[in-house]
N, C-alpha and C positions, 0 to 999 in steps of 0.2 A: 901181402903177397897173393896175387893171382893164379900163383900154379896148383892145379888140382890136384898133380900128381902124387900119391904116396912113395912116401922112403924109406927104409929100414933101417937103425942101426942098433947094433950092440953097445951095449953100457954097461961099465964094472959094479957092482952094490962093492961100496970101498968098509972098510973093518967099523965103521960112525953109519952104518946102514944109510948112507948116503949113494947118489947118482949124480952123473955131469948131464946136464940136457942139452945133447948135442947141436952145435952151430947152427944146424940146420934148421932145429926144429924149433929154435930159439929166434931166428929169425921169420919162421913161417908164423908164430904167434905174437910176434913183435914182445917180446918178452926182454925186459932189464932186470936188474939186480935187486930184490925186495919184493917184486910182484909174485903173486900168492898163484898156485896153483889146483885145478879141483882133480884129485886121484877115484876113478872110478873104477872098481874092483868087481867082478863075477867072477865063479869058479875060479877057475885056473889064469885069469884074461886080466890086466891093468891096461887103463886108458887116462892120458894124461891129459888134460884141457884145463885153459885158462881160465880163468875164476871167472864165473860168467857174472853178469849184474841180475839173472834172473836162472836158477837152478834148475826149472819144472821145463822152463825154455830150452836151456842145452841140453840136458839130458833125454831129451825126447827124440824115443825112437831110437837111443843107444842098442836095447837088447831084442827090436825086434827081428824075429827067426829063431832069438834064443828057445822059443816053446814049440813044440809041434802043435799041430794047427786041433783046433778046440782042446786044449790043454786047462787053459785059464776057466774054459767055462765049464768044463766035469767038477776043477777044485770048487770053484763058486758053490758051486750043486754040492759039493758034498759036504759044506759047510751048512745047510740048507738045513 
């Protein structure tokens, strides 16, 4: 699928801590029955994608903005 556009929908966690991954987003990943999914979690925030064939690859660049800017390089230093 070529649309770039972002969707939103709500989705129930049913009583088997289960979810339906809605039509939509099932066809934007080309997604069938069996194929495995990667759940990426921060704080408060899930992010659902397809099982990548290369992990370091998808997830790059997920959390960037999550830090304020020289954040990462104080901890560095202060591991130091």
């Amino acid at each position: 699928m070529t649309n770039r556009q972002a969707t939103t929908r709500e989705v129930t966690l049913s009583s088997k801590h289960q979810i339906v991954v809605p039509s939509e987003s099932r066809r934007a990943l080309g997604l069938k029955p069996g194929d495995r999914l990667l759940v990426v979690t921060f704080a408060d925030q899930v992010i659902m994608l397809r099982r990548p064939a290369r992990y370091a690859e998808a997830t790059q660049g997920l959390m960037r903005g999550a830090y304020s800017k020289g954040y990462l390089r104080r901890e560095r230093r202060a591991w130091e």
